[in-house]
C-alpha positions in Angstrom: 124.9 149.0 378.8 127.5 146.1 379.4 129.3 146.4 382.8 132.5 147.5 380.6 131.2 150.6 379.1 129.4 151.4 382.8 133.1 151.3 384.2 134.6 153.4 381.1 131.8 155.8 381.5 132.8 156.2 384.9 136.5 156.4 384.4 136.2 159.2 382.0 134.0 161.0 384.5 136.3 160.8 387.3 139.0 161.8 385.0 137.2 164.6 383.7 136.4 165.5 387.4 140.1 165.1 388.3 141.3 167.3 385.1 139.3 170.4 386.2 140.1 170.2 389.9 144.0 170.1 388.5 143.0 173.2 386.2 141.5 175.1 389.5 144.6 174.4 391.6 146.9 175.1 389.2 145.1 178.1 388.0 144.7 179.2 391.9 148.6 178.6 392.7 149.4 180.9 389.7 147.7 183.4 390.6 149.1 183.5 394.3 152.3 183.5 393.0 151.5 187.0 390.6 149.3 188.2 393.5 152.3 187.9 395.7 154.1 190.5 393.6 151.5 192.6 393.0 150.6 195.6 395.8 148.3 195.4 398.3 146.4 198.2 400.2 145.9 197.7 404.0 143.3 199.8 405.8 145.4 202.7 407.4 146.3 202.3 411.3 147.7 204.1 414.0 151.3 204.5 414.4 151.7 202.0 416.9 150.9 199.0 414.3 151.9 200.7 410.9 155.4 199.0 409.7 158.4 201.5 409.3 158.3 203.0 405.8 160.5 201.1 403.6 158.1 198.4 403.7 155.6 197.6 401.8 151.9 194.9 402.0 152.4 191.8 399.4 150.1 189.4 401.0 146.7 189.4 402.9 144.7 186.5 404.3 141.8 186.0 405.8 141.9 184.0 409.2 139.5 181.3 410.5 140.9 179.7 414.1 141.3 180.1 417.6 143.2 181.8 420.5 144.3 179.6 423.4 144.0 180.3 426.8 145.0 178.5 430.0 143.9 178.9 433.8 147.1 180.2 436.1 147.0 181.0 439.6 147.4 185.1 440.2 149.4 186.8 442.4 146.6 187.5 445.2 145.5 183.8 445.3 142.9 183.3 442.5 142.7 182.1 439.0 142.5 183.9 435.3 142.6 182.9 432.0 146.2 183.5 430.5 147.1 183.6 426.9 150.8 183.8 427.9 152.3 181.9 425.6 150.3 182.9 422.8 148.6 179.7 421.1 147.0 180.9 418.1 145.5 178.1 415.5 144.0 179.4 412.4 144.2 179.0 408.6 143.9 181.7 406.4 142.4 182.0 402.8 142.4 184.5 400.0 139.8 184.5 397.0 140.7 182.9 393.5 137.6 183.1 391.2 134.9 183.4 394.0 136.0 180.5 396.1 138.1 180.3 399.2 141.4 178.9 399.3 143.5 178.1 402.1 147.2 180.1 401.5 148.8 180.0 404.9 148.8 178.1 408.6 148.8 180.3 411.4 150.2 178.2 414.8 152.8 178.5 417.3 156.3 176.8 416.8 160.1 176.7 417.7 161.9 179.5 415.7 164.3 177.3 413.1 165.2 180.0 411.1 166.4 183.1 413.6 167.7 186.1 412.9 170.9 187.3 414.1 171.0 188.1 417.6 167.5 186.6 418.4 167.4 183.9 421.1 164.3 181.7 420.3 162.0 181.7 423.4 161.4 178.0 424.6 157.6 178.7 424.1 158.1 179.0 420.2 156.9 182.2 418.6 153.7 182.8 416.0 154.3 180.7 413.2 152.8 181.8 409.4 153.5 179.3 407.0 152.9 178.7 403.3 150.4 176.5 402.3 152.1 176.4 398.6 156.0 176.1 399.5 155.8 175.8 403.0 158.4 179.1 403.3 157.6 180.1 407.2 158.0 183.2 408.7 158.1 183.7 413.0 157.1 187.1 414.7 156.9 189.0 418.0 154.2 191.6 418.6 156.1 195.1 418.9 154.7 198.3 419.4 151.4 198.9 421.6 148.4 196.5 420.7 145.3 198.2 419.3 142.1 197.9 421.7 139.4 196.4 419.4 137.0 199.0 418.7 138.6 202.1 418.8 139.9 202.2 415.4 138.1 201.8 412.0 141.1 199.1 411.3 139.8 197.0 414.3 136.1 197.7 414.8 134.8 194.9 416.7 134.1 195.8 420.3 135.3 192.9 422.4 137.5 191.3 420.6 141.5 190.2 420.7 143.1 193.4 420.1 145.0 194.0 416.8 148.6 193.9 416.5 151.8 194.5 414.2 154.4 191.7 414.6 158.1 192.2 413.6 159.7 189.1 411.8 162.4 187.9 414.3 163.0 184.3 412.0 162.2 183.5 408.4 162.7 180.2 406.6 162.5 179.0 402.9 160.5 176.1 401.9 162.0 173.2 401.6 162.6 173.3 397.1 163.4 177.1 397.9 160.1 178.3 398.1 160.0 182.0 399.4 156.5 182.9 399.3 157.3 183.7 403.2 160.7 183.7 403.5 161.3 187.7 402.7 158.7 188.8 405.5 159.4 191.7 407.5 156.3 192.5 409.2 152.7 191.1 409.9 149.5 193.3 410.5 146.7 191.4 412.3 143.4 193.6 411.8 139.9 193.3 411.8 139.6 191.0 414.4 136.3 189.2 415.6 136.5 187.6 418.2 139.1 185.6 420.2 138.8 187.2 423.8 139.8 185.7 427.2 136.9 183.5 428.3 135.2 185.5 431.2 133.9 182.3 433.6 136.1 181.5 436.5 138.6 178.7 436.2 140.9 175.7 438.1 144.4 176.2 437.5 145.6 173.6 434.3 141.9 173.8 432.6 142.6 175.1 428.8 140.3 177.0 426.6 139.7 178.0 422.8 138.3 180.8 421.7 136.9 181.3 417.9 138.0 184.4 415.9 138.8 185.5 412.7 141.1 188.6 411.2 142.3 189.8 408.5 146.3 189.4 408.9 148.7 191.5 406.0 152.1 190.4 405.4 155.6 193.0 404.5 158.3 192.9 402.6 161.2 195.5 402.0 160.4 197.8 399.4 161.7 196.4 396.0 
């Protein structure tokens, strides 16, 4: 075979190769955007991290990352891990045909988008945003956090505790996007993982520590 046809062969496969990963994305994209309108069914929780009726789940993702944690000095004299301000790093996925695909970043950033009355903290607030429009919504824990393992919701023993998180800033992308931008509440459940580190530590050294959840996101009731 003459270098020429070698070189069309291979053209035609890499198109072939490029058509069909279109057709997944596209195919994947779509069907974010109808499962974002269709209804989702958390695990039930205690009272403490269930969001107020009038809203309802739209959105879940799982989460693969880590929680950040820095050495401070107490107020006897020693050390301990802090996680004050929250640094949370994780990417979360939802299954289209069998396979993962990553939906949303999970990070911590400067509120652009508050609500009225909210003062952004200096220390930026939990960040979720869109992997598809990037439409961002920012959050505050509210309520009392759930110890891991005493609920059926957050089973794992050990682990960062699991939380319900009241929008205080949402944002659309930046063609309009709103995948995000109508959130209300987040649930972060099912955690594994993600726990202050237990060694002993100098004050400045920094720390990650691997979890995953399950986080759901709210929306006013349509």
């Amino acid at each position: 075979m003459s270098n020429k046809l070698i070189q069309l062969a291979s053209s035609i496969a890499r198109g072939r190769s490029l058509f069909v990963a279109s057709l997944v994305f596209a195919s994947a994209f779509g069907t974010m955007t109808v499962a974002s309108a269709q209804t989702v069914t958390p695990p039930t929780t205690p009272t403490d991290i269930t969001p107020p009726a009038g809203n309802v789940a739209f959105l879940e993702g799982h989460a693969f990352g880590s929680q950040g944690y820095t050495c401070l000095p107490t107020s006897t004299g020693g050390t301990s891990w802090t996680i004050d301000p929250a640094r949370p790093e994780a990417t979360l996925f939802t299954k289209v045909f069998g396979q993962q695909f990553e939906i949303i970043t999970h990070f911590t950033s400067i509120n652009e988008g508050p609500k009225e009355g909210v003062v952004p903290p200096l220390s930026g607030n939990a960040t979720w945003q869109s992997s598809f429009d990037s439409s961002r919504v920012w959050a505050k824990a509210i309520g009392t956090p759930l110890v891991a393992g005493s609920h059926d919701s957050c089973p794992n023993s050990g682990s960062i505790p699991c939380l319900l998180l009241e929008s205080v800033g949402n944002e659309r992308g930046p063609a309009g996007g709103r995948l995000l931008a109508d959130t209300t509440f987040v649930q972060r459940l099912n955690t594994n993982g993600g726990a202050a580190p237990t060694s002993a530590c100098s004050v400045g050294q920094t720390q990650l520590q691997p979890y995953t959840a399950d986080y759901y996101f709210y929306h006013q009731d349509q």
